[in-house]
N, C-alpha and C positions, 0 to 999 in steps of 0.2 A: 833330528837328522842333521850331523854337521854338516855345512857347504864344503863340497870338493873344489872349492878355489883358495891356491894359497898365492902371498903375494899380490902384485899390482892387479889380478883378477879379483880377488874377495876384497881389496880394500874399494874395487870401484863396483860389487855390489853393495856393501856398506853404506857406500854415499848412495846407491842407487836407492837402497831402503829407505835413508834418510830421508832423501826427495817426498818419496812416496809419503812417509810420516809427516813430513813438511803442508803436505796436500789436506791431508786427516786433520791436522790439528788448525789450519785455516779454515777450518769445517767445523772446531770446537772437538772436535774426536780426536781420538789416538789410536794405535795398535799395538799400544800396551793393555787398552780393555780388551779382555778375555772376547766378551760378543763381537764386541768391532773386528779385530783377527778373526776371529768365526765368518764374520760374514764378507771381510775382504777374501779370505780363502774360496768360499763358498762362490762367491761373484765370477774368482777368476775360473774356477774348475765349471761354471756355466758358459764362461767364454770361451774356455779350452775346445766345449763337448760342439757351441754353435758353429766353432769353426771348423771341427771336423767334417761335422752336421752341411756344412754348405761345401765342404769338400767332396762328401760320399754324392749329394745331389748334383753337384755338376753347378751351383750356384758359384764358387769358390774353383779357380783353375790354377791351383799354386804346383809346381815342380813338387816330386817328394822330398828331396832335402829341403828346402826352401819350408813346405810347412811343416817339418822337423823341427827345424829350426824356430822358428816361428812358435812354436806348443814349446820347444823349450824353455822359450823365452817367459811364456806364459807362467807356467810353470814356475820357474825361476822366480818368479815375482812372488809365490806363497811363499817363501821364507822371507822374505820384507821382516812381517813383525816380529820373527827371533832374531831380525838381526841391528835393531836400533838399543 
């Protein structure tokens, strides 16, 4: 799925994937291995669901844009590893 950011948006999620890759490989890891992207995906789409999860109980009192925005951001972070 290409990124809908052209311009100063996609070149500062670029760097934002880098960071991230930056993080992985001080860890000995990358998100270039096939698993490791599996499981950074997987991690954030558990974080996506918890934070809904504390949304729908009443644990979590975010505005609706606000946690819009917020899951998009999430979100936004699986394509990290197609884009280092």
């Amino acid at each position: 799925m290409p990124t809908p950011f052209t311009g100063e948006a996609a070149e500062a999620l670029r760097r934002f994937a880098a960071s991230i890759e930056a993080t992985f490989t001080e860890h000995g890891l990358t998100l270039h291995d096939d698993d490791t992207a599996a499981t950074y995906r997987l991690t954030l789409q558990v974080v996506a669901r918890a934070i809904e999860g504390s949304q729908a109980t009443g644990a979590l009192h975010a505005d609706p844009k606000e946690l819009a925005e917020l899951l998009a951001t999430i979100r936004g972070m699986e394509q990290a590893p197609r884009l280092i």
